[in-house]
Chimera marker file (.cmm) of the C-alpha trace (Angstrom):
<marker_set name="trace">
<marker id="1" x="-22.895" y="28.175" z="-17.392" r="1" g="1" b="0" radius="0.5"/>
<marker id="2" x="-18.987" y="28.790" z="-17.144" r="1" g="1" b="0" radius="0.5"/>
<marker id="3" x="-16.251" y="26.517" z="-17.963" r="1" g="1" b="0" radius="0.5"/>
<marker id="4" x="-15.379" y="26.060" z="-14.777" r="1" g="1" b="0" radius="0.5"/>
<marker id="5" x="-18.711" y="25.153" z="-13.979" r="1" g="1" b="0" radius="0.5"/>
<marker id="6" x="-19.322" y="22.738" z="-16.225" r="1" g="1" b="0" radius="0.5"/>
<marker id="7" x="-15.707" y="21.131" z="-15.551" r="1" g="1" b="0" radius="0.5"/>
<marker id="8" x="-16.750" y="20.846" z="-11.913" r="1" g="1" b="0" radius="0.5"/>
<marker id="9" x="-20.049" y="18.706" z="-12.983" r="1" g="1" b="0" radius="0.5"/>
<marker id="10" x="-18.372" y="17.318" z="-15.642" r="1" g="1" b="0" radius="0.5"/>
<marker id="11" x="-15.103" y="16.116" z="-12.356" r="1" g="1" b="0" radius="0.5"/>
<marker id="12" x="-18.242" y="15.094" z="-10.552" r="1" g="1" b="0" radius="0.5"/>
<marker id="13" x="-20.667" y="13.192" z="-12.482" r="1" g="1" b="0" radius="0.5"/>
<marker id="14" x="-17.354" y="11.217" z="-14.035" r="1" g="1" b="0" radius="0.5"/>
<marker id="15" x="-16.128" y="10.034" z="-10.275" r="1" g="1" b="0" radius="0.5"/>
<marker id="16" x="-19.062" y="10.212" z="-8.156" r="1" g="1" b="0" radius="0.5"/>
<marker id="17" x="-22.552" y="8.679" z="-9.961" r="1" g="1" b="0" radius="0.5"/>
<marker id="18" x="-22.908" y="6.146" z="-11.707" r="1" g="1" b="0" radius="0.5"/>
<marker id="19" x="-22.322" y="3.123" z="-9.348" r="1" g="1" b="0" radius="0.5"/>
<marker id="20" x="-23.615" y="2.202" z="-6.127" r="1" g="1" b="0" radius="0.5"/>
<marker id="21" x="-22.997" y="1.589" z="-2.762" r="1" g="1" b="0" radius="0.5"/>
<marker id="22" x="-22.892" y="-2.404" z="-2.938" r="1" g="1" b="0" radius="0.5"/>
<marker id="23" x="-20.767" y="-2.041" z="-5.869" r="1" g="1" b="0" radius="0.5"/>
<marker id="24" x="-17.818" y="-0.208" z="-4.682" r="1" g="1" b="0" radius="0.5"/>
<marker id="25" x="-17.706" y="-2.280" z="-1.615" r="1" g="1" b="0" radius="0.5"/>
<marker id="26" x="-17.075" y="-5.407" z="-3.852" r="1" g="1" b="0" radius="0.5"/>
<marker id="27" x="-14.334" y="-3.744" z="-6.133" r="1" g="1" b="0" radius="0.5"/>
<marker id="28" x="-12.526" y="-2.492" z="-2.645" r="1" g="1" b="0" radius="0.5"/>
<marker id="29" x="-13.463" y="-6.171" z="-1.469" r="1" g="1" b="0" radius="0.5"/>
<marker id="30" x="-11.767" y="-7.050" z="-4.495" r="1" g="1" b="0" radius="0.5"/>
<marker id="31" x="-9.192" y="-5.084" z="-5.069" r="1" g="1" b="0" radius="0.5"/>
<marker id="32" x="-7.924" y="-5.441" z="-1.163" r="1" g="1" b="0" radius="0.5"/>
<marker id="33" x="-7.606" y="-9.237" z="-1.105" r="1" g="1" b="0" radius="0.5"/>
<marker id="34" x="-6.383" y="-9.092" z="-4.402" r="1" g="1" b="0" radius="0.5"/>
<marker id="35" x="-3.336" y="-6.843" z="-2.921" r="1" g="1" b="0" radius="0.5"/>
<marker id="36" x="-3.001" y="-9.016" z="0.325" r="1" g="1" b="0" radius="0.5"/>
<marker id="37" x="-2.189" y="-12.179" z="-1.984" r="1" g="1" b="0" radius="0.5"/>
<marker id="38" x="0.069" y="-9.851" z="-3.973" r="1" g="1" b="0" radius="0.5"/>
<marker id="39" x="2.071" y="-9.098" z="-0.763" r="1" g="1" b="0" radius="0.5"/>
<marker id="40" x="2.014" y="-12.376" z="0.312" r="1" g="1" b="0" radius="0.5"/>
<marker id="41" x="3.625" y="-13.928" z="-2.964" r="1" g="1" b="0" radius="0.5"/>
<marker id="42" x="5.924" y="-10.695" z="-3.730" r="1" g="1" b="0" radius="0.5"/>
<marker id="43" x="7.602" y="-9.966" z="-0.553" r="1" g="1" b="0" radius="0.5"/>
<marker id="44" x="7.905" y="-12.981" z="0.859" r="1" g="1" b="0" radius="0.5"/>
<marker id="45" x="11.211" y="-12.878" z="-0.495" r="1" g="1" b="0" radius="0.5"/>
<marker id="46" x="12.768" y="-10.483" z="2.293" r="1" g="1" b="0" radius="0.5"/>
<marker id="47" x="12.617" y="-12.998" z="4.470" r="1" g="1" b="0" radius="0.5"/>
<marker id="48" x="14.710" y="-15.873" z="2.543" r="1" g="1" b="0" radius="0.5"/>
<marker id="49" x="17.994" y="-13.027" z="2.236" r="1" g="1" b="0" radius="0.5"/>
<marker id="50" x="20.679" y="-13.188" z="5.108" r="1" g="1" b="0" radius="0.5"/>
<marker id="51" x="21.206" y="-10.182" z="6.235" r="1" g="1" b="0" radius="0.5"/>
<marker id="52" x="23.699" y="-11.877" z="8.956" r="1" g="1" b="0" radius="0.5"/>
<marker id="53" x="26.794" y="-12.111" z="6.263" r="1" g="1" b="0" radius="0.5"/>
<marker id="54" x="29.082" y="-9.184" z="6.019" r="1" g="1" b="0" radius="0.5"/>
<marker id="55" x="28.377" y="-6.628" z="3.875" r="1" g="1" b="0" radius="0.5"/>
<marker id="56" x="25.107" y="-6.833" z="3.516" r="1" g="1" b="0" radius="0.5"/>
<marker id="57" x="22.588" y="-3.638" z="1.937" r="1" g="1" b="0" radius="0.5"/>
<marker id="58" x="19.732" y="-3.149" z="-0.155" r="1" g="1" b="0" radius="0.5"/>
<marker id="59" x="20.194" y="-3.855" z="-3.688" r="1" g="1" b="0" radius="0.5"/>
<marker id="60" x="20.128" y="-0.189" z="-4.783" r="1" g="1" b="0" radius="0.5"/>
<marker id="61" x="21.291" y="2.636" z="-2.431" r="1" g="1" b="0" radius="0.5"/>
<marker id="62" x="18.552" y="5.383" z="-2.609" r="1" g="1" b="0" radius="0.5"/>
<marker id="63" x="19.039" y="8.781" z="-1.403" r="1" g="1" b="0" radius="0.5"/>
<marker id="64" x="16.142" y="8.038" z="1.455" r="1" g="1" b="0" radius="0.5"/>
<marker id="65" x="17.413" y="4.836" z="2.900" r="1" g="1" b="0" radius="0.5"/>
<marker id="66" x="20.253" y="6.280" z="4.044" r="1" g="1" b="0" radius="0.5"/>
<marker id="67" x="18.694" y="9.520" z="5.418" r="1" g="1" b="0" radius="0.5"/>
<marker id="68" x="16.481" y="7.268" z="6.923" r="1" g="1" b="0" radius="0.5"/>
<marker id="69" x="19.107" y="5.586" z="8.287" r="1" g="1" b="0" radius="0.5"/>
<marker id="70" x="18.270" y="2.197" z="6.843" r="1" g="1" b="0" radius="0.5"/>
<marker id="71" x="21.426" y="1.508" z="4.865" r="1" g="1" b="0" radius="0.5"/>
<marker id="72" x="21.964" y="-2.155" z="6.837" r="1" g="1" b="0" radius="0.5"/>
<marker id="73" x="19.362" y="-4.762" z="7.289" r="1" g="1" b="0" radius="0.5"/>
<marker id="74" x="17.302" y="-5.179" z="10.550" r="1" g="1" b="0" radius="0.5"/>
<marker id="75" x="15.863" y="-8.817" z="10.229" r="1" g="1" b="0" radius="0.5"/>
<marker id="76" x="13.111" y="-8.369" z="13.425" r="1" g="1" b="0" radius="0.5"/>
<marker id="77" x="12.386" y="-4.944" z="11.203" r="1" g="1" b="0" radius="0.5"/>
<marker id="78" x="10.937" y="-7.373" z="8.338" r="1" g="1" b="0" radius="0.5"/>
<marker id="79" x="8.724" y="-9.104" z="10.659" r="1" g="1" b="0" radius="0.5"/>
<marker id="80" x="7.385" y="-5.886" z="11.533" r="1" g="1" b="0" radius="0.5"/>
<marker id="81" x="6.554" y="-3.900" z="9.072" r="1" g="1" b="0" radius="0.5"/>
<marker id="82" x="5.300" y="-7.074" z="7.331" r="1" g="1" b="0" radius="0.5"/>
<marker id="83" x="2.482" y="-7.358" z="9.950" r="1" g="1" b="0" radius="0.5"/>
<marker id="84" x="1.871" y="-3.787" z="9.478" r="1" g="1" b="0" radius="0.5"/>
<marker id="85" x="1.482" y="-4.057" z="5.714" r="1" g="1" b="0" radius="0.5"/>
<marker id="86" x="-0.718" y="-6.776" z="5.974" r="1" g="1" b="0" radius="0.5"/>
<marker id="87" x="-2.864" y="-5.067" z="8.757" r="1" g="1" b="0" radius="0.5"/>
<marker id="88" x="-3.090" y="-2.420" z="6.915" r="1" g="1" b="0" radius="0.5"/>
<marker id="89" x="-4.216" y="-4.112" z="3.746" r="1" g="1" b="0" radius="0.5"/>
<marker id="90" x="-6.537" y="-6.202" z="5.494" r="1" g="1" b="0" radius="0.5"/>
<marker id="91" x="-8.391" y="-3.227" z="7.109" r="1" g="1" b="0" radius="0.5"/>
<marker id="92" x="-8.134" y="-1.079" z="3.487" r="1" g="1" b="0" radius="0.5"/>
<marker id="93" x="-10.342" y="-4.387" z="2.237" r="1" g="1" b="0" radius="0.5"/>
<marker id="94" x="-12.926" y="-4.575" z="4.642" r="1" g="1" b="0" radius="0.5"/>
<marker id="95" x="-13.395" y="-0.698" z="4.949" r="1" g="1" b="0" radius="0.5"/>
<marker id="96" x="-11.970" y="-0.238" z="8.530" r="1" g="1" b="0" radius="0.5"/>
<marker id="97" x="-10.216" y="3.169" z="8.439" r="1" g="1" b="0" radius="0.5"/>
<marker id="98" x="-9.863" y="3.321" z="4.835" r="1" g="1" b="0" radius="0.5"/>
<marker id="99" x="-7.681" y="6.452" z="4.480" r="1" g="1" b="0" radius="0.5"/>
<marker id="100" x="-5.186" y="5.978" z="7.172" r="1" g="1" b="0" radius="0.5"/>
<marker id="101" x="-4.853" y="1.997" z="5.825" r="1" g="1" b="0" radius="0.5"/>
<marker id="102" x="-4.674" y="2.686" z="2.417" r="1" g="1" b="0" radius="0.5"/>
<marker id="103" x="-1.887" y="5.545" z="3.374" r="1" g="1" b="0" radius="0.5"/>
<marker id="104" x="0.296" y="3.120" z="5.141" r="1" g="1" b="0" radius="0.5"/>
<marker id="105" x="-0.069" y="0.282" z="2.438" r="1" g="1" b="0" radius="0.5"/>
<marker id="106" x="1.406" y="3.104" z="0.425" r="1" g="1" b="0" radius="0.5"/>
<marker id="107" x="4.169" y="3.975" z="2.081" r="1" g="1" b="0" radius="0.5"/>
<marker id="108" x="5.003" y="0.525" z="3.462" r="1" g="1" b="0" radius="0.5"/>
<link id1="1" id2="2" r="1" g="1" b="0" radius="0.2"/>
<link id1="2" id2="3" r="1" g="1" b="0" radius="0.2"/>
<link id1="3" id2="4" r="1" g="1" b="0" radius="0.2"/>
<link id1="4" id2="5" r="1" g="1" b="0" radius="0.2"/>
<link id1="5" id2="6" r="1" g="1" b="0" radius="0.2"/>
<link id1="6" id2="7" r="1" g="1" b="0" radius="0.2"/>
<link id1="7" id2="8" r="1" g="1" b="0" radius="0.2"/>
<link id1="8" id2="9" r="1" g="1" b="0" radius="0.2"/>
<link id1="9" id2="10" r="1" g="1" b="0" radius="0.2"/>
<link id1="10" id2="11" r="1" g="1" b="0" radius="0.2"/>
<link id1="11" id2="12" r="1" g="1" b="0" radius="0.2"/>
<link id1="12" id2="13" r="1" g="1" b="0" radius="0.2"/>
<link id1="13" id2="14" r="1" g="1" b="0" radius="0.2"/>
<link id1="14" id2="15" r="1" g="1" b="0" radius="0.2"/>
<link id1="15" id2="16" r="1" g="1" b="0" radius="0.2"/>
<link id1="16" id2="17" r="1" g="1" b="0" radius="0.2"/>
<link id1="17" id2="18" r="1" g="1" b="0" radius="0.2"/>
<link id1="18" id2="19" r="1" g="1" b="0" radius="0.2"/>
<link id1="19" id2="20" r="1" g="1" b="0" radius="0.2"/>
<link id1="20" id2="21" r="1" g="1" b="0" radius="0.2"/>
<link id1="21" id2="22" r="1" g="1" b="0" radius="0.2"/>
<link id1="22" id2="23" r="1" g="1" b="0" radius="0.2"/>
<link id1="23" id2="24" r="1" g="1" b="0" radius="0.2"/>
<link id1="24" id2="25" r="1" g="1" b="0" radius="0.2"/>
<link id1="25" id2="26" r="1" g="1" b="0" radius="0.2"/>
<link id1="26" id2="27" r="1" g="1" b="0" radius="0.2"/>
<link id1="27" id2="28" r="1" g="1" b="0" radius="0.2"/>
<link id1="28" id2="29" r="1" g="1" b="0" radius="0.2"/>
<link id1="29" id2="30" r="1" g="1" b="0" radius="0.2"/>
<link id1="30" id2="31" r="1" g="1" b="0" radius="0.2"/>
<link id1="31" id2="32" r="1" g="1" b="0" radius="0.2"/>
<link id1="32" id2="33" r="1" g="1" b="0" radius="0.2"/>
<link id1="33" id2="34" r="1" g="1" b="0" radius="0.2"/>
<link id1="34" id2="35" r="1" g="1" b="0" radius="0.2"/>
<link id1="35" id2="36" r="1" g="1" b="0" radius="0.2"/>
<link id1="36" id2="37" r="1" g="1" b="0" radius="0.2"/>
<link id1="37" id2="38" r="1" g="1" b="0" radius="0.2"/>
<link id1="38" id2="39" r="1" g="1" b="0" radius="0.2"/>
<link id1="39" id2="40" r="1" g="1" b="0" radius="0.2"/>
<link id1="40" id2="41" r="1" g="1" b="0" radius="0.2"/>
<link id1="41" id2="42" r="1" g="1" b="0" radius="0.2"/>
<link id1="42" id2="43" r="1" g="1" b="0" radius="0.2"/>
<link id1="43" id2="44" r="1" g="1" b="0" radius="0.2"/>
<link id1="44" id2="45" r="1" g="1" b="0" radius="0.2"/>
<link id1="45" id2="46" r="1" g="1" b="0" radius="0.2"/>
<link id1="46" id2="47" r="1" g="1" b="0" radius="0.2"/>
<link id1="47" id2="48" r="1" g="1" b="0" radius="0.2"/>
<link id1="48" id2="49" r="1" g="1" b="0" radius="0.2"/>
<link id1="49" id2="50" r="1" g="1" b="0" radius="0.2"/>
<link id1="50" id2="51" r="1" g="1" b="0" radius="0.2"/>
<link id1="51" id2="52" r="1" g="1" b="0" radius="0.2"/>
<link id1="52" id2="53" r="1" g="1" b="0" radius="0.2"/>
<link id1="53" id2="54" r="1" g="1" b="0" radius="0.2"/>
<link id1="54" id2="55" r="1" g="1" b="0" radius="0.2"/>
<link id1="55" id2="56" r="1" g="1" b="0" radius="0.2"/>
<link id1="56" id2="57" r="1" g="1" b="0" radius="0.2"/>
<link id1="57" id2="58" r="1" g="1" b="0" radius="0.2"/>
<link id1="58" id2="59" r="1" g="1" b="0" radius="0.2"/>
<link id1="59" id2="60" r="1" g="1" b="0" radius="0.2"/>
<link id1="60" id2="61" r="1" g="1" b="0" radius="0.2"/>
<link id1="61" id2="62" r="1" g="1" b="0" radius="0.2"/>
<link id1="62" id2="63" r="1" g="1" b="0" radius="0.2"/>
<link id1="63" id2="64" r="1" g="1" b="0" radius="0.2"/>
<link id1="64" id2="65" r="1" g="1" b="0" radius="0.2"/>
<link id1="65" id2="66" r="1" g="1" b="0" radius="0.2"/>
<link id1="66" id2="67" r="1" g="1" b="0" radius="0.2"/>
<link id1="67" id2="68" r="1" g="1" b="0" radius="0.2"/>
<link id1="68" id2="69" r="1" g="1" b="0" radius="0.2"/>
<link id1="69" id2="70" r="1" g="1" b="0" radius="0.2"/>
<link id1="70" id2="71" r="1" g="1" b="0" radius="0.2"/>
<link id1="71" id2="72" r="1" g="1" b="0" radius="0.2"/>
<link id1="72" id2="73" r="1" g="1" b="0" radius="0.2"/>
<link id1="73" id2="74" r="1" g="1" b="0" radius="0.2"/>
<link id1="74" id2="75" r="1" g="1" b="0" radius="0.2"/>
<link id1="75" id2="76" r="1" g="1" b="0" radius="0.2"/>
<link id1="76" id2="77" r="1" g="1" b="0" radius="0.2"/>
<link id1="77" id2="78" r="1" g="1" b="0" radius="0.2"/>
<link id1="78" id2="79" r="1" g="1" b="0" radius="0.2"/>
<link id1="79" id2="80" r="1" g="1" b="0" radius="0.2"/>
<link id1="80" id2="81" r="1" g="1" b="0" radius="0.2"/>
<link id1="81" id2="82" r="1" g="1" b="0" radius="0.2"/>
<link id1="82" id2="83" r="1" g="1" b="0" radius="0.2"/>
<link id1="83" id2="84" r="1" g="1" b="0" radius="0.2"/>
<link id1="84" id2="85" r="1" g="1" b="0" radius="0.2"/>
<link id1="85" id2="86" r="1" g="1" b="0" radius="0.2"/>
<link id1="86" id2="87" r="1" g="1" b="0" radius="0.2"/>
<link id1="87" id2="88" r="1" g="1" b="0" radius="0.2"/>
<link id1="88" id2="89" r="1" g="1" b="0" radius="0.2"/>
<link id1="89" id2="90" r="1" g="1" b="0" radius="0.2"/>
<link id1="90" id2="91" r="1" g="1" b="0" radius="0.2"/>
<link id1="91" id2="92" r="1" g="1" b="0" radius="0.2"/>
<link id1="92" id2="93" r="1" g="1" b="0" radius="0.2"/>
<link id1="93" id2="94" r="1" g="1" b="0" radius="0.2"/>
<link id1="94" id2="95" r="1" g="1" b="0" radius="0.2"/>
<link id1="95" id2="96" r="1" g="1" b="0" radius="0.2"/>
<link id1="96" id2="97" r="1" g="1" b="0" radius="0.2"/>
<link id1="97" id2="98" r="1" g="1" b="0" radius="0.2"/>
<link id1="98" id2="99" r="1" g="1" b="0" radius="0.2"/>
<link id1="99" id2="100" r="1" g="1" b="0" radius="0.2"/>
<link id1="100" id2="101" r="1" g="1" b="0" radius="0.2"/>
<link id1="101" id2="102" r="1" g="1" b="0" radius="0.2"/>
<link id1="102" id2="103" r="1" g="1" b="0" radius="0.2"/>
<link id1="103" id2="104" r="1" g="1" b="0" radius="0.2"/>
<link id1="104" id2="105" r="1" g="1" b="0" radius="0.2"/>
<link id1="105" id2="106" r="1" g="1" b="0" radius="0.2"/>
<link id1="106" id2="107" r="1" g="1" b="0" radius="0.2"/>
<link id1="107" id2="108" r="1" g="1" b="0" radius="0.2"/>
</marker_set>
């Protein structure tokens, strides 16, 4: 047997056996509702700022707000992409299109 051969089983018995189904459910159960109260209690704060007095930005430009255009607040924006992040969390934790939620939580 090759090294790479052996570093494939090694890759594969290390991430894939060892724990079952039931298991991994709970720990994405877990982790998931874990991470919704997270974004409950962390972010929460976006929508105590006042983006209404003059002025206003982000507290440290960043190259890809403003090529995303995002340099001023958009209060309905918040509200938004809020309910997105916690859609997407939500659905991440129960195992409804895992890979597309856990994606958006991400970039959210």
């Amino acid at each position: 047997m090759n090294l790479a051969e052996r570093a494939r089983r090694g890759w594969n018995s290390f991430f894939f056996t060892g724990f079952s189904v039931e298991s991994l459910g709970l720990l994405r159960l877990y982790f998931g509702f874990g991470l919704l109260f997270f974004h409950v209690t962390q972010f929460f704060t976006f929508f105590e700022q006042d983006p209404l007095r003059p002025g206003f930005v982000y507290f440290e430009r960043v190259w890809y707000i403003s090529a995303l255009g995002l340099e001023r607040d958009l209060p309905g924006l918040h509200w938004l992409l809020f309910a997105l992040l916690m859609a997407a969390t939500f659905t991440m934790a129960v195992g409804k299109w895992t890979r597309p939620s856990i994606a958006t939580v991400l970039v959210l």
